[in-house]
Structures are given as structure tokens and as C-alpha cells.
C-alpha positions in Angstrom: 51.7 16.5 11.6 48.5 15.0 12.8 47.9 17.4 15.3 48.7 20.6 12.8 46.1 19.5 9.9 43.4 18.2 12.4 41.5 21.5 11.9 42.1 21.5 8.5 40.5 18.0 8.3 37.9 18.8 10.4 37.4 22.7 8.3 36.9 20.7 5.0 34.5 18.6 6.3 36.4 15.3 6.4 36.2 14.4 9.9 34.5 15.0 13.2 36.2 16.5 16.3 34.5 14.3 18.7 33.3 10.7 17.8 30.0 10.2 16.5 29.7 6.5 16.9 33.0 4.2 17.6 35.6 3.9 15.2 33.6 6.4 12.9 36.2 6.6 10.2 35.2 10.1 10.1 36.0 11.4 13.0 39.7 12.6 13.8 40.5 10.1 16.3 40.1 7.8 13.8 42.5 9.6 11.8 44.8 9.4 14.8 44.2 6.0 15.2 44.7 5.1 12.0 48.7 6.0 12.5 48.8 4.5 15.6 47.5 1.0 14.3 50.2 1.2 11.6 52.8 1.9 14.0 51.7 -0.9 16.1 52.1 -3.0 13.0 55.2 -1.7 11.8 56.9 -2.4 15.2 55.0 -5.5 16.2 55.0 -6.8 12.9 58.3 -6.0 10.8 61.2 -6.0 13.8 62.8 -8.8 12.4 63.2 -6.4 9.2 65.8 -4.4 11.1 66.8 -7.5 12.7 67.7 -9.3 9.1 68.6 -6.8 6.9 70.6 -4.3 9.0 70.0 -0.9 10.9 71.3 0.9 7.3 69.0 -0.7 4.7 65.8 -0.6 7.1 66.2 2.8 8.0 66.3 3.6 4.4 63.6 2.2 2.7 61.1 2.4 5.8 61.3 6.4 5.4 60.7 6.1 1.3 57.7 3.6 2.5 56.6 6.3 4.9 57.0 9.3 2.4 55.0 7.6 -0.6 52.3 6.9 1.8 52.0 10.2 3.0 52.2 11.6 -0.6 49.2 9.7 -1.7 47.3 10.6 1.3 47.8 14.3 0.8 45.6 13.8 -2.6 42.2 11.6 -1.1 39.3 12.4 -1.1 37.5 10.7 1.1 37.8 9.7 5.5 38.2 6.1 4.5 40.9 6.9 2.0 43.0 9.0 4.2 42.2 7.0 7.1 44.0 4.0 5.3 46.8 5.6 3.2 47.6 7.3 7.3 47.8 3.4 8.4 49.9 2.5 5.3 52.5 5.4 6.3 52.3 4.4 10.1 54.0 1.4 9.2 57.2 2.8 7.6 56.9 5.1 11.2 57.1 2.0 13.3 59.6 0.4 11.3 61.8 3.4 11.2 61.4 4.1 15.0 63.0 1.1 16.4 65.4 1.0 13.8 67.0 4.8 14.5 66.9 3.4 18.6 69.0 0.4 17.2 71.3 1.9 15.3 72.2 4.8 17.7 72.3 2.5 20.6 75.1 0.3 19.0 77.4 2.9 17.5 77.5 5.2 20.5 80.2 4.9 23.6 78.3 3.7 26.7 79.4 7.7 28.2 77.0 9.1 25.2 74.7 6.9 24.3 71.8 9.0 25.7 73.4 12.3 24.4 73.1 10.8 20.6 69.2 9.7 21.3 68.5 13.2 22.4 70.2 14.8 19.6 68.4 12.4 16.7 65.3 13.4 19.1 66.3 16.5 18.6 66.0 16.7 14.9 63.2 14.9 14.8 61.9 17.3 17.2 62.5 20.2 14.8 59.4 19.6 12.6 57.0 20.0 14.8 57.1 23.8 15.0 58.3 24.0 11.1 54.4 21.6 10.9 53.0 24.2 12.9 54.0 27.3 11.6 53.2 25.6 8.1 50.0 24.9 9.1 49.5 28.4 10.6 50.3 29.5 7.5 48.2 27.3 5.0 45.5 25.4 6.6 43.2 28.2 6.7 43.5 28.9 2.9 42.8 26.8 -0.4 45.5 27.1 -3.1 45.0 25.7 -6.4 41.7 24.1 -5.8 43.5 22.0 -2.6 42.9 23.0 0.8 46.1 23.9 2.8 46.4 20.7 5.3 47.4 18.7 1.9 50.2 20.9 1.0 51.6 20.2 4.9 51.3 17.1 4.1 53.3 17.0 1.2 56.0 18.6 2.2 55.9 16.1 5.6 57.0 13.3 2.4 59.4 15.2 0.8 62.0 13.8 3.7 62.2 10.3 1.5 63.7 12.2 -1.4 66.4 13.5 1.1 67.2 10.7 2.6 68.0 8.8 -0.4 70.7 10.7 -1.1 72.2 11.0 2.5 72.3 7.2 3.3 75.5 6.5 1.1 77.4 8.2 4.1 75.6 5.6 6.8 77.8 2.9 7.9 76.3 -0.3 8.9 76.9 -1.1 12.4 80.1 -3.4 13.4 77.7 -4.7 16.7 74.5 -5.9 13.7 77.0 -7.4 11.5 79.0 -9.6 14.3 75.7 -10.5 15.8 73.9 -11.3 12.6 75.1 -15.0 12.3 73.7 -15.8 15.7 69.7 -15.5 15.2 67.6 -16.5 18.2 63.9 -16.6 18.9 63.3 -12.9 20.5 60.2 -13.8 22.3 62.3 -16.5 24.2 65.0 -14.3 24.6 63.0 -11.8 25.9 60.7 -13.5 28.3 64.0 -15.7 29.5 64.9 -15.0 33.1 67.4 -12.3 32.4 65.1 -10.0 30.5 61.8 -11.0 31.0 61.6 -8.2 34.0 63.0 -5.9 32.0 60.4 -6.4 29.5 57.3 -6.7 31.2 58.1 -3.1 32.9 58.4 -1.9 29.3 55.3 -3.2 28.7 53.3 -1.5 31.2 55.2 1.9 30.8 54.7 2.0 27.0 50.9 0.9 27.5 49.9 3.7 29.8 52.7 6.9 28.5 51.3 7.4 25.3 47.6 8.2 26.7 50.3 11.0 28.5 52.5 11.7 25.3 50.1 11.9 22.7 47.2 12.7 24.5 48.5 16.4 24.4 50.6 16.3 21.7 48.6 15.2 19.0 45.0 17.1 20.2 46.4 20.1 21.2 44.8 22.6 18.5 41.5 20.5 18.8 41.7 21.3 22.9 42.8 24.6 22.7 39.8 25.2 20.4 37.4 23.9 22.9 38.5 26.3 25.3 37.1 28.9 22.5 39.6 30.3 20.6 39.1 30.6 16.9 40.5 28.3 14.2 43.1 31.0 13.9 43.8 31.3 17.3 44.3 28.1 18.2 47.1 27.4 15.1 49.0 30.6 16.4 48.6 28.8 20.0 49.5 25.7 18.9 52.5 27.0 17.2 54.0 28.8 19.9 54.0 25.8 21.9 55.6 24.1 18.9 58.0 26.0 19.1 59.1 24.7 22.3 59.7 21.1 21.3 63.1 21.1 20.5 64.4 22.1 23.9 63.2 19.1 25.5 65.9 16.8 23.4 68.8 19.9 24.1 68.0 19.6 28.0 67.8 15.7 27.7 71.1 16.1 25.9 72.9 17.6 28.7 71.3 15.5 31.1 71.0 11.8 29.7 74.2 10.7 30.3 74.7 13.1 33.6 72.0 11.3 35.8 70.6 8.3 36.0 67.9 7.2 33.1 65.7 4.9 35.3 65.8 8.5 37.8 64.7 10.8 35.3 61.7 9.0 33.9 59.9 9.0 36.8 60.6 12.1 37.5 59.4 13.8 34.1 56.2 11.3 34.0 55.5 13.3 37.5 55.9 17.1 36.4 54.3 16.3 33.4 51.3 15.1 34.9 51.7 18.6 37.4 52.1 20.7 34.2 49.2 19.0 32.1 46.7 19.8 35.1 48.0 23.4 35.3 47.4 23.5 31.9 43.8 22.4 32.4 43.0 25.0 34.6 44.9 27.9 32.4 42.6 30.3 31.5 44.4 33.5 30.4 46.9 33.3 27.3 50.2 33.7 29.3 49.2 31.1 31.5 48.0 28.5 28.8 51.2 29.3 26.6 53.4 28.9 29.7 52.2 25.5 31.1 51.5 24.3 27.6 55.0 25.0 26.6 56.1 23.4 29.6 53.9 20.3 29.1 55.8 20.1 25.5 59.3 20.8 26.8 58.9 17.5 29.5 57.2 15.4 26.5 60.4 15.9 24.3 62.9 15.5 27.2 60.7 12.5 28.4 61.1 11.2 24.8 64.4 11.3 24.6 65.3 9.9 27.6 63.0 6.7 27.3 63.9 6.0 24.1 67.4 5.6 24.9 66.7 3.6 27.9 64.0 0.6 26.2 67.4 0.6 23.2 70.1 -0.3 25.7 68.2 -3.1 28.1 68.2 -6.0 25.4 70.8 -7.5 23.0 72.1 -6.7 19.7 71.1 -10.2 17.9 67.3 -9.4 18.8 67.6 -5.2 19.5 64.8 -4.3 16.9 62.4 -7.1 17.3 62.8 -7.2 21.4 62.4 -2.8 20.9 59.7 -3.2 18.7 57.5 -5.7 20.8 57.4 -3.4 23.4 57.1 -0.4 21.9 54.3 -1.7 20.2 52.5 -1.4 23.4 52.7 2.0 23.2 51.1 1.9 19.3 48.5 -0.4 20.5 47.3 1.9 23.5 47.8 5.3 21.1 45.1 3.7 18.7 42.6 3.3 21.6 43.6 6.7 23.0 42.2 8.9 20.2 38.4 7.7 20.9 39.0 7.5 25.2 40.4 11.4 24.5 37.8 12.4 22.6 35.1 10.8 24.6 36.7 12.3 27.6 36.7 16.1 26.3 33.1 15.4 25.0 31.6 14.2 28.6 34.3 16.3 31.2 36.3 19.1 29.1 40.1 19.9 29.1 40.4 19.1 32.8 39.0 15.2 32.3 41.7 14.9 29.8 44.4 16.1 31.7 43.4 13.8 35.0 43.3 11.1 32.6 47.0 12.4 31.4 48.2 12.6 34.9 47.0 9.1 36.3 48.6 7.5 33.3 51.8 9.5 33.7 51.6 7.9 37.6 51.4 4.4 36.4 54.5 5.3 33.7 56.9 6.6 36.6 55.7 3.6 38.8 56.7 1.2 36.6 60.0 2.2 35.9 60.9 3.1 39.3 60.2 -0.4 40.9 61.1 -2.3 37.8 63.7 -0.7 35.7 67.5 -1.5 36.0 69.9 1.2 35.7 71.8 1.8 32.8 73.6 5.2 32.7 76.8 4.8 31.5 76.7 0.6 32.0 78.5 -0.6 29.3 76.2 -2.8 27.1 78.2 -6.0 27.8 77.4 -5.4 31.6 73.6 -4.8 30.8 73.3 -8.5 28.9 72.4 -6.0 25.6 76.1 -6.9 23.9 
């Protein structure tokens, strides 16, 4: 959603595209930040919620966190307001993250474990072109006395309400409730000699992929608009691209479980880092719609794939906390990447973003090729994650 309302943001006067002085709160990569930093807090912070209460019950009331938050936000006034209602809702993000890799990981047979990742990737994945095309269709307009951004952002809380009524249907799983009654200290556990490479390779990757990840994904309209196309143009643009998303989980779908995870990480860090510098130097609108829908396809496979891989490497009795500590990384380094993005297209352009994309897609595939176990259809006993 952040990336579909940014114009709208910026249209009503609310924020700044680039950054007037650091951590402006009005400038949009504050606003990006902002989610980022309660992410980082969610996953750092609340783990052991997951942890102690079970995959079910987190899962549940982390969304209905997330949705209130965003509802509230949708009716501030002011950069400060949003900025902070945007942190509050981060939180329930983080939270719910980890908790969906969790619960997926430890229901699934080790022969599909990274086909149901991609598939709850893949629904996931499906509101990014239904935030486009709603931003496409309202951000430009005021209804009501309410600029259109708000009304996206409404209906991005209206998935809490759902939910509630879904989750009777959720079982808890069996792996959570055997392993609950033997609680151990996950940054020992983590950092013992078993896991502690494991973990430090996670680290690294999650530090520098989201400067990759989200460095398109969430400034995409903003970077399409500073290669001069209109406010209009650039949400048509942007939700063409959109639209795209949810193939990357389908592909990762048939592929996850076909060939080997630590393989195909590396591989999609590399071609997206090829596709976002193509993109860069796309100057016709075939050209920027083809290697930006490529650049989108890769993130969403990419996605999918890692996410099932960081799940499966540590074990049940410390899965959220252990997924959540170094995931947070990733949160940590997407709160700094807002202001190094929009300094970056300030001094150097599209093409200084996407350099800065591609080295830190280098350093992703580095790390789990020289670090990373493999995993692909390992049973979970055999990967010391039981």
C-alpha cells in the first residue's frame, strides 16, 4: 500500500518526495520508515508472542492490531500522526509475518513445504495490483471531503474483519503444541554451534535484500515519476507492473520444492539486480513496463522462496522468535533504506538507485551461497528445526 498512496501523500501536501533534512517526518521516506521501524519491532520485539501463545491465536489478533491501526491512520491529519499510527500498524505486520512462516512451515510435508509458502505468498501477493488499481482509481480524486489515498487505506483494514471470522477453521499446530512445554533461551539456541552459521548468514542476507526488495517495490510510482510521467501516468504504470506480482509466488510454486532453495536465491538476487539496471536505463514505455514487470515477477518469486527457506533452518520450540530476530534485520535496514533511496535519486537518478539495488542483491546471493545449508525436501528432523 505504501508505495500506491505515496503520491497521494505527497499530492495533499503531507509529505516530501525527497528528504528535506533527515528523518523529516514529512517526507515519504519517513512514511516508509515508519512501517519498517514497527516491523522491526514487531519481529525483534514480540517473537516470543507466537512462541507462547501459538501460531493460531498470534496470527489472529496481530492482523486485527494491524487493521485498527491502519483504520485510524486513514483519518490523520497531520505527517507526525500518520507517521506514528503507520509504526503502530508495522507492528501487527512484523508479528503476523513470522507467525504465517511458522505456522506453514510446521503443518506442511517436507515435499511441499515451499509450495504452501508460495501459495500464502501468493495471496498475499494479490493486493498489490487490487492497491494499485485502487489507487489508479481514487488517489487522484477527493470524495466526501477525503482525499482518495485514505479510502485505499481503508479498505487495506477491512482484512481484520475477515479474518475474524475465518480463524475458527485454523487448527493449532500439533509440532507448537508438543514443543511448547520445552521453552529454551532462543538467542542461545540460535548462536549455539548448530545454528549459529545458519543465523549469521540470515543476518547478512536480510540486512542488505531489502535495500533490493523494497527499494523498487515500495518507490516505484515516486521513480517512475521522476523519469517524467504525470501523476496519472505513473499510477497506470505502476499498476501494470502490479499486476505482475502474483506470478512470482505461481512460478515459485512450481519451482520451490523442484530445485534446490539455497540454488535459487542466489540466482534470483542476480537477475534481479540485471533486471533492475535494465530498468534504469528503460526509456520507452514497452521497455520500462517490460523490465519493470520483470523486476516485480523475481521480487515475488525471490519472496517466496526465502521465506520458506529462513522458516525451515531453526526449531519448532524457538521458530518465531529465532525467524523474527533475523528477519528483523531486514526491518531494521528497510527503515534506513527509505532516506539512502531518496538521497540516492536526489544526487544520481533512477540509475544510482538501481546500482545501489544491484550491489546489495550481490551481497544477498553471496551470503547464501557460501553460507546456507540446503533444505529442499530435508525433513525438518534432519535440518535440527524438529
Amino acid at each position: 500500500m505504501s508505495a500506491y498512496i505515496a503520491l497521494g501523500l505527497i499530492g495533499e501536501g503531507l509529505f516530501a518526495a525527497t528528504q528535506p533534512s533527515p528523518f523529516a517526518l514529512n517526507a515519504f521516506g519517513t512514511f516508509v520508515a515508519a512501517g519498517f521501524a514497527g516491523m522491526f519491532a514487531g519481529t525483534l520485539l514480540f517473537g516470543w508472542v507466537s512462541d507462547h501463545f501459538g501460531r493460531r491465536t498470534t496470527f489472529t489478533y496481530s492482523l486485527l492490531w494491524y487493521a485498527a491501526a491502519t483504520l485510524i491512520m486513514a483519518f490523520a491529519h497531520s505527517a507526525a500522526a500518520i507517521d506514528f499510527w503507520r509504526f503502530v500498524a508495522g507492528i501487527g505486520i512484523g508479528v503476523q509475518i513470522i507467525t504465517i512462516d511458522a505456522y506453514i512451515t510446521e503443518i506442511a510435508p517436507k515435499e511441499r513445504r515451499g509450495f504452501w509458502i508460495a501459495f500464502s505468498q501468493f495471496i498475499g501477493y494479490l493486493a498489490i495490483p487490487c492497491a494499485a488499481l485502487l489507487a489508479y482509481l481514487l488517489v487522484p480524486h477527493t470524495y466526501f471531503g477525503l482525499a482518495g489515498w485514505r479510502y485505499v487505506a481503508m479498505a487495506g483494514s477491512l482484512g481484520g474483519v475477515a479474518v475474524w471470522f475465518l480463524r475458527a477453521g485454523l487448527p493449532e499446530t500439533s509440532r507448537w503444541v508438543a514443543a511448547r512445554e520445552r521453552p529454551s533461551n532462543a538467542l542461545r539456541t540460535i548462536f549455539s554451534r548448530a545454528y549459529a552459521r545458519r543465523t549469521v548468514m540470515l543476518v547478512i542476507f536480510n540486512l542488505v535484500q531489502t535495500i533490493g526488495f523494497y527499494g523498487f517495490a515500495s518507490w516505484i510510482p515516486v521513480l517512475l515519476a521522476s523519469e517524467g510521467l504525470t501523476f496519472a501516468k505513473s499510477l497506470q504504470y505502476a499498476f501494470v507492473i502490479a499486476i505482475v506480482n502474483p506470478i512470482g509466488p505461481i512460478v515459485a510454486m512450481a519451482a520451490a520444492d523442484r530445485w534446490e532453495r539455497k540454488v535459487q536465491i542466489p540466482v534470483l538476487a542476480l537477475a534481479i539486480a540485471a533486471a533492475g539496471l535494465l530498468f534504469a536505463r528503460a526509456r520507452v514505455p514497452a521497455a520500462m513496463l517490460f523490465t519493470g514487470g520483470s523486476v516485480a515477477l523475481l521480487n515475488a518469486w525471490f519472496s517466496s522462496i526465502f521465506h520458506s527457506y529462513q522458516a525451515e533452518l531453526f526449531p519448532t520450540r524457538v521458530r518465531a522468535r529465532a525467524i523474527g530476530f533475523v528477519y528483523s534485520w531486514s526491518r531494521l535496514s528497510a527503515v534506513f533504506a527509505g532516506f539512502i533511496i531518496s538521497a540516492i535519486l536526489r544526487a544520481y537518478g533512477t540509475a544510482g538507485v538501481f546500482a545501489a539495488i544491484a550491489a546489495a542483491m550481490v551481497v544477498a546471493a553471496a551470503a547464501v551461497a557460501t553460507l546456507g545449508p540446503r533444505s529442499t525436501n530435508v525433513p525438518l528432523e534432519a535440518l535440527g528445526a524438529e
